[in-house]
C-alpha positions in Angstrom: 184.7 234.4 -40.0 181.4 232.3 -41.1 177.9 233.0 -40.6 175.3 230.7 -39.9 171.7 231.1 -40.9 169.3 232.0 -38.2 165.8 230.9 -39.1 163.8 233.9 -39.7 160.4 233.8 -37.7 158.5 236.7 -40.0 159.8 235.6 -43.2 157.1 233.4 -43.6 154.8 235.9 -42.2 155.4 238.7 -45.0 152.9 238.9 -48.1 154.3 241.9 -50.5 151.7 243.1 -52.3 150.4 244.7 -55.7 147.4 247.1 -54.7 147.2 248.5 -57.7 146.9 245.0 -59.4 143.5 244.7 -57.4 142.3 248.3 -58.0 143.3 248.2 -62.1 141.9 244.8 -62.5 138.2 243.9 -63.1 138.5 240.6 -61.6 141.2 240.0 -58.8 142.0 236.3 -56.9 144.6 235.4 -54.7 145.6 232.7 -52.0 148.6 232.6 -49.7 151.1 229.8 -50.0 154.5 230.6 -48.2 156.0 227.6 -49.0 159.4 227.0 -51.0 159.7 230.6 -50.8 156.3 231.2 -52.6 154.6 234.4 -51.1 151.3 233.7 -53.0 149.6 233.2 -56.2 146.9 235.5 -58.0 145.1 236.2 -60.9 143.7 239.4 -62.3 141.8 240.1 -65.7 141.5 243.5 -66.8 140.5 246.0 -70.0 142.7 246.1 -73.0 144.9 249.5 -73.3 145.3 249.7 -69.6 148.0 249.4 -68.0 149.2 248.0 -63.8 150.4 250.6 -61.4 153.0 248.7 -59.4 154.8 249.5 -56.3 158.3 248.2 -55.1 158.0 244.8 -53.3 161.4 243.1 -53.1 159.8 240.2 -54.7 160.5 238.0 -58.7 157.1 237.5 -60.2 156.6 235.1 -62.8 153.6 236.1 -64.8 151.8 233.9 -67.4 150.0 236.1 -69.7 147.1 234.1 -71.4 145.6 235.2 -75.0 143.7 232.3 -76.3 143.7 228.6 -75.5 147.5 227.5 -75.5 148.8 230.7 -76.1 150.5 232.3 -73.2 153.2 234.9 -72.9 155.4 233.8 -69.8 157.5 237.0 -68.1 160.0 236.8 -64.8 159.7 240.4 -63.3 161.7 241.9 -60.6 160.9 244.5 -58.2 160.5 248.2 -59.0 162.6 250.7 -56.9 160.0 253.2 -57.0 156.4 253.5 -58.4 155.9 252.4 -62.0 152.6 252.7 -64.3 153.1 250.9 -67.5 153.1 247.0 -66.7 151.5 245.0 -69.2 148.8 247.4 -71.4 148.2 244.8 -73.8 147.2 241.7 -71.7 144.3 240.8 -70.1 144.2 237.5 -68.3 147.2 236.9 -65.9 148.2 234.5 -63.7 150.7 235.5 -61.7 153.3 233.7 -58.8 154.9 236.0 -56.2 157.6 234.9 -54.2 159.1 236.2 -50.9 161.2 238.9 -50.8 164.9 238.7 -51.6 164.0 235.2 -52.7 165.2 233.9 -55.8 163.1 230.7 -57.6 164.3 227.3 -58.1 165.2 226.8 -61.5 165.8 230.4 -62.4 168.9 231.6 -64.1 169.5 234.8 -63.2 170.2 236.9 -59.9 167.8 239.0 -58.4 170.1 242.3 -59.1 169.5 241.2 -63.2 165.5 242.0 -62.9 165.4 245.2 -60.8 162.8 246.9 -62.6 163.0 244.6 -65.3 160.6 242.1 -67.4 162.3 239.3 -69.4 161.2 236.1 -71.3 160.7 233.5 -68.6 161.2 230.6 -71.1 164.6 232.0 -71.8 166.1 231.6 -68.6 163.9 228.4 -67.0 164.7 224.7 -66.9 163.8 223.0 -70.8 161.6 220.2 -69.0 159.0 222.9 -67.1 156.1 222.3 -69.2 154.8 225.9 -70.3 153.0 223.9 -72.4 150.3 222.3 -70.4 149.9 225.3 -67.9 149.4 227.1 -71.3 145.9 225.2 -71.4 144.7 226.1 -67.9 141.6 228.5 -67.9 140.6 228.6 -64.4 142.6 229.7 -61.5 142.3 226.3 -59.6 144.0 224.3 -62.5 147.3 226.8 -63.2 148.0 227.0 -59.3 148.0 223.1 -59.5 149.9 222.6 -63.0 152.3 225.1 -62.0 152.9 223.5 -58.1 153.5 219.8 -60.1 156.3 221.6 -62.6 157.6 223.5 -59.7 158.7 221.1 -56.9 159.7 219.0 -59.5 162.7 221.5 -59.9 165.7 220.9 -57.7 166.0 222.9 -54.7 168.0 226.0 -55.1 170.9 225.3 -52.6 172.5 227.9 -50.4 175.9 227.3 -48.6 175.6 227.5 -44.7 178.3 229.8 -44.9 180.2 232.7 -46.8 178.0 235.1 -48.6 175.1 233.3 -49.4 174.6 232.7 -45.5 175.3 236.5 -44.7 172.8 237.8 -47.1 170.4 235.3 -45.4 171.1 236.5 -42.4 170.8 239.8 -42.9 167.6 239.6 -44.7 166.2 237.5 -41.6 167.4 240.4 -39.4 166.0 243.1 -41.9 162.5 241.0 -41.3 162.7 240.5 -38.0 162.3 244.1 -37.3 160.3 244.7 -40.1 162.8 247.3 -41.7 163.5 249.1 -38.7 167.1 248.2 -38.0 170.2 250.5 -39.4 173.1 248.9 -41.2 175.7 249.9 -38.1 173.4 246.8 -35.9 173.8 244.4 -38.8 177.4 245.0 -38.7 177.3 244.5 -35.0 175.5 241.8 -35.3 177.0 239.7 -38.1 180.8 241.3 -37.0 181.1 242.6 -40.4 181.8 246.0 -41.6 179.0 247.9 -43.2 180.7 248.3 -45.9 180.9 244.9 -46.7 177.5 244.0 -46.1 176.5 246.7 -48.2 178.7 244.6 -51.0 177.2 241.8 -50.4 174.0 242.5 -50.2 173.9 244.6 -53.6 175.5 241.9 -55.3 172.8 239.8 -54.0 169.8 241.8 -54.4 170.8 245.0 -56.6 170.6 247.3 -53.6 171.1 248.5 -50.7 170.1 247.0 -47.1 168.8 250.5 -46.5 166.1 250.5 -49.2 165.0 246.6 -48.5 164.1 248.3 -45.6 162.4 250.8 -46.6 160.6 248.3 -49.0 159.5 246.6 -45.9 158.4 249.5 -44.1 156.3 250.6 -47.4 154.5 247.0 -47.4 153.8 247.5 -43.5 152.3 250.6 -44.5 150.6 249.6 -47.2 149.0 246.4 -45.0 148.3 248.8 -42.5 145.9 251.4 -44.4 144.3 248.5 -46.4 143.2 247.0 -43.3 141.7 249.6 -41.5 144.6 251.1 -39.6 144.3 255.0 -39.0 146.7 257.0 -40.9 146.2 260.1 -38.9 147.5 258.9 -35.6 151.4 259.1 -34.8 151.3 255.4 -34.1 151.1 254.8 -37.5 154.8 257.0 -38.3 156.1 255.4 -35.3 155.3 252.1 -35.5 157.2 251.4 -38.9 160.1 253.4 -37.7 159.4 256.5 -40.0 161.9 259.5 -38.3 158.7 261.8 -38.5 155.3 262.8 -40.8 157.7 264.3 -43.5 159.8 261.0 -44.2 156.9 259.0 -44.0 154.8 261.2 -46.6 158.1 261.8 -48.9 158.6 257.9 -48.9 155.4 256.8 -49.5 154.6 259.3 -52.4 157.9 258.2 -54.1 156.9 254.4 -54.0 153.0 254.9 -54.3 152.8 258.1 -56.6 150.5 259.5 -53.9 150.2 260.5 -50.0 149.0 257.8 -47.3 145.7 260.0 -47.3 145.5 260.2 -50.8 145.9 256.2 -50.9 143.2 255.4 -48.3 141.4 258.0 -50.4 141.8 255.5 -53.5 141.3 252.5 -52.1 138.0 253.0 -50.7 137.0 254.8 -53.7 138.0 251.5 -55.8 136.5 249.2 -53.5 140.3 247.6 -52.4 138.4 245.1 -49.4 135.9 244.0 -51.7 137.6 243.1 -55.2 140.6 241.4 -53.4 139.1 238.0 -53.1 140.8 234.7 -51.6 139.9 231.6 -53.2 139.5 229.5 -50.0 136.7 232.2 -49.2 134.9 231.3 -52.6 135.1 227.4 -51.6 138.5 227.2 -54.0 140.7 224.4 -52.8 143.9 225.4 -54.9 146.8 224.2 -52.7 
């Protein structure tokens, strides 16, 4: 039987983020893109010696690591699977490019089930003619969203088949979105009219794990958006609305991806100033895309 793709209408919507990148970071810039499967683009500089907190996302980052004019250390990174602290002690000026969830860059040769909770050498395993070179140069964040955007869509389009198991994973992953996590793997199956076993396959050979703990992922970024933003914790709305069984699940999921409680997060993140060091460039005047 073949699957067709149906076009997601939240993929585009979803912005997985790093708060910890904002909170461990002196200076923290970022600007949504959500094109070519491009979540958004930031840059962070930060003290020597200490390291990122990171969180799961579903998301590759490719993170250019600057250390002097034209020397930059380039890393592909894949998403954690639960809450991390070591990323990166020794650097200090990053530019980073996060792309959508479950989506894999042009270019790129590896699967996203190679990087869970990985770091490797990005020049290893990209395309010869992507000039690391000249974005090497770059000091500002204006210029390495540009360079990188010209080297970029120069690539060739990763191509996906409109059927088989490419197309089922897509179309899963647009159902996963769709209810922002909260759908089980028995409606998938329903839906797509294959067993869940099989979808399960797939969808670790596609992504490393399980449509269970995308999911969860998801719900974790809703959460995460949620409390940033101003959304009251302490009100069952909160569990309900991201499709948390009860308090219990919703406290033992969160602490495993966050290393803390939702309280103790909001806690944090007012604390650290979260609203005010996570800047956007168009609100500083930035024209970047």
């Amino acid at each position: 039987m073949e699957t067709t793709i149906v076009k997601s209408w939240k993929r585009e919507k979803i912005r997985s983020t790093q708060p910890f990148f904002v909170l461990d970071s002196r200076d923290f810039i970022q600007e949504t893109y959500r094109k070519m499967g491009i979540s958004h683009f930031y840059m962070l500089r930060k003290d020597p010696g200490l390291p990122l907190r990171s969180i799961p996302t579903g998301c590759i980052d490719f993170m250019f690591c600057y250390r002097g004019p034209g020397e930059m250390r380039s890393l592909v990174t894949g998403t954690a699977l639960s809450f991390t602290g070591d990323l990166l002690a020794d650097e200090t000026d990053i530019f980073g490019v996060r792309f959508m969830p479950g989506t894999n860059p042009n270019g790129l040769m590896l699967r996203l089930h190679d990087l869970i909770g990985d770091q490797l050498s990005l020049r290893e395993f990209y395309p010869y003619d992507f000039d690391f070179d000249q974005l090497s140069m770059q000091t500002d964040f204006t210029s390495r969203v540009r360079v990188f955007l010209n080297e970029y869509t120069a690539l060739p389009a990763r191509g996906r088949a409109p059927y088989g198991k490419e197309a089922l994973f897509d179309a899963v992953c647009d159902m996963i979105y769709n209810s922002d996590g909260q759908i089980r793997v028995s409606e998938l199956s329903t839906r797509t009219s294959y067993s869940q076993r099989y979808i399960r396959r797939i969808f670790q050979e596609e992504m490393g794990f399980s449509p269970k703990t995308f999911c969860s992922i998801l719900r974790l970024q809703r959460a995460i958006e949620f409390i940033n933003y101003g959304y009251d914790e302490k009100t069952a709305d909160w569990i309900s609305d991201l499709g948390f069984y009860d308090q219990s699940q919703c406290i033992r999921d969160f602490r495993k991806y966050t290393g803390m409680t939702p309280g103790q997060y909001k806690q944090l993140i007012k604390e650290g100033n979260y609203r005010g060091k996570a800047v956007y460039a168009h609100d500083k005047g930035l024209k970047v895309l």
